[in-house]
N, C-alpha and C positions, 0 to 999 in steps of 0.2 A: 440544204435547207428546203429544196422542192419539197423531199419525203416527209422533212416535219409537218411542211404545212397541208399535205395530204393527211395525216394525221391527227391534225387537231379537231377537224370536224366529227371523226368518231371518236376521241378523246374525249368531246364535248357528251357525246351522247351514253358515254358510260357515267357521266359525273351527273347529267342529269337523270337518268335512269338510277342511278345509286338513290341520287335524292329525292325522286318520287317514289321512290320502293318505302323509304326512311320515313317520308312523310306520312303515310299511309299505316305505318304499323307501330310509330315508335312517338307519335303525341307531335304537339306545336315544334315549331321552328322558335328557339331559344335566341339565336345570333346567328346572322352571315355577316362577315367580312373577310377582310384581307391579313396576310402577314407574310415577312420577310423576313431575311437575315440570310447567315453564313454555314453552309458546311464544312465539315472539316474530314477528305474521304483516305483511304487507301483501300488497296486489292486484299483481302483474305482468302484463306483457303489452304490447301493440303498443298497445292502447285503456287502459289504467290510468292515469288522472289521474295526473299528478307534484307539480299545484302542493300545498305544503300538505301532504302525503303522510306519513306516519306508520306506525311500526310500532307495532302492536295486541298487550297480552298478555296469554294467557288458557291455562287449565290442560289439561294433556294426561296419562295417565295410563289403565293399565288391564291387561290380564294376557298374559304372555309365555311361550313354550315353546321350549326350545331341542332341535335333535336333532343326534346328530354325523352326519358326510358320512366324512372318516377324519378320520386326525391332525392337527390344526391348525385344522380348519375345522366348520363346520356351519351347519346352518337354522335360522332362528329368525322362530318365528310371529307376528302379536302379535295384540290386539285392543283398542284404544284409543278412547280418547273424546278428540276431540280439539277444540278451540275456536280457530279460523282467524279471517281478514277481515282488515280495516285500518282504519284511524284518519288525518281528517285536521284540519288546523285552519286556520280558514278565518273569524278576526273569532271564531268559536267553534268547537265540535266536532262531527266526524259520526262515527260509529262502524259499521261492519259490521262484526256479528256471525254466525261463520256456523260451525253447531257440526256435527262431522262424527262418524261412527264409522269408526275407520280402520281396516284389516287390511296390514299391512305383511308382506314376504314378502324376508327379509334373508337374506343369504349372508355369514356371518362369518368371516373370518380371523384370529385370535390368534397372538400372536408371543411368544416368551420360554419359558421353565417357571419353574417357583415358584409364589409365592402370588398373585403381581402378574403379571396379565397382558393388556399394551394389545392393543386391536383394532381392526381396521376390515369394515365390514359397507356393503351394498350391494342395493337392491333395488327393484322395486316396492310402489305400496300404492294400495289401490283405495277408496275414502273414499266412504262413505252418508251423502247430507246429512238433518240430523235435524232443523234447524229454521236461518232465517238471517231477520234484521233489521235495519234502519236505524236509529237512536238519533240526533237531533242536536239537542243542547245550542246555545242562547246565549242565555246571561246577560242578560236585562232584555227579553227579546224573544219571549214564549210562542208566537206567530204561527210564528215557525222550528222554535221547538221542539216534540219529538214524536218519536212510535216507529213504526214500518210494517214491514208482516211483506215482507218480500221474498224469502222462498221460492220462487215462483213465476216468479222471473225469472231463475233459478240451476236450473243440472242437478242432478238429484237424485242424481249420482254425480260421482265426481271421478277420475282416477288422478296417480300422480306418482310419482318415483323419489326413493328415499330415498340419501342418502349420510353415516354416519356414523363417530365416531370414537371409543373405549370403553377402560375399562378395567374388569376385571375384576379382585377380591378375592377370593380363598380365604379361609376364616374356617374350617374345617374342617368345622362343621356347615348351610352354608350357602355362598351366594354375595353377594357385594355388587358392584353397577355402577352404574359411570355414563355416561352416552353425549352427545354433543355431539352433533346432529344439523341438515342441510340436508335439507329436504323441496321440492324441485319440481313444480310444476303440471307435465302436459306435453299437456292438453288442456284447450283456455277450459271454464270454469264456466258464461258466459253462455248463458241459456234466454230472451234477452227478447224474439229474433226481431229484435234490431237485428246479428246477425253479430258482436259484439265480442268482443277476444280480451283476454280477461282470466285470471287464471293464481294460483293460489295460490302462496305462496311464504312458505316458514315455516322459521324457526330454534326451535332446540330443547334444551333442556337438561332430562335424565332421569337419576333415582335410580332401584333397585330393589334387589331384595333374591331370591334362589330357593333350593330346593331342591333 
């Protein structure tokens, strides 16, 4: 946790650097808030185990800024804490845990007027890895079982394109959304110096709330 917290200070200063750049070129600040929810991850890739193979879920959540571009569209920043990896089962279980800070860089389209209005967004996101682990459980068997930090065998950065799917609430004094999102790896994670291509790959389901 030391190195997360080494990290969050210049985490800070990409997400504010994102958003003064945004603000400056792409019109008003439309909404900042918050939103949470649930990922859903496994490992892809040309080298990703299949047998036994499992999707992993773990919570994603953290603060967003939207800016308009013109009518219909705009950017939206984010800054997310987000908890990736996969799960497989195998006689028992193994678990990669691999918890990231993410900065997603979305271009949203909104359809309709009124209160209710679906969307679709699109982007990169460039992911700070803040700590990653092995966990494997079986039952009656201490010898397998056990934790090991595997940081070191994973990049310490990630990127991957976001593709998702929203709808926005009008409430008058606020905003309410929810977004359904695919997150792709589009460069392997592996640092272990064996060349494998291994690939995050993450479903997503997000509440929030802005002003």
């Amino acid at each position: 946790m030391k190195c997360g917290f080494r990290i969050f200070p210049f985490a800070a200063l990409i997400f504010m650097s994102l958003a003064n750049s945004l603000n400056s070129s792409a019109g008003e600040i439309i909404g900042v808030g918050l939103r949470a929810g649930m990922n859903m991850s496994r490992l892809d890739g040309d080298d990703a185990e299949s047998s036994g193979r499992r999707f992993k879920s773990g919570f994603c959540g953290g603060l967003f800024i939207d800016y308009t571009i013109v009518e219909g569209f705009s950017v939206q920043t984010e800054a997310l804490y987000s908890e990736k990896g996969s799960r497989y089962e195998r006689g028992g279980e193994i678990r990669m845990e691999d918890d990231y800070l993410e900065f997603p860089v979305l271009v949203k389209a909104a359809f309709m007027e009124g209160n209710f209005k679906p969307n679709i967004s699109l982007g990169p996101a460039l992911g700070i890895l803040l700590k990653a682990k092995q966990i494997s459980d079986y039952p009656g068997d201490p010898y397998m079982s056990g934790e090991i930090d595997a940081k070191d065998s994973l990049k310490n950065w990630d990127i991957s394109l976001v593709l998702g799917l929203g709808l926005d609430y009008y409430l008058g004094f606020g905003k309410a959304t929810i977004d359904i999102r695919f997150d792709k790896g589009i460069v392997s994670i592996d640092d272990s110096g064996a060349g494998l291509d291994l690939k995050n790959q993450v479903f997503s389901l997000l509440i929030g709330f802005s002003l």
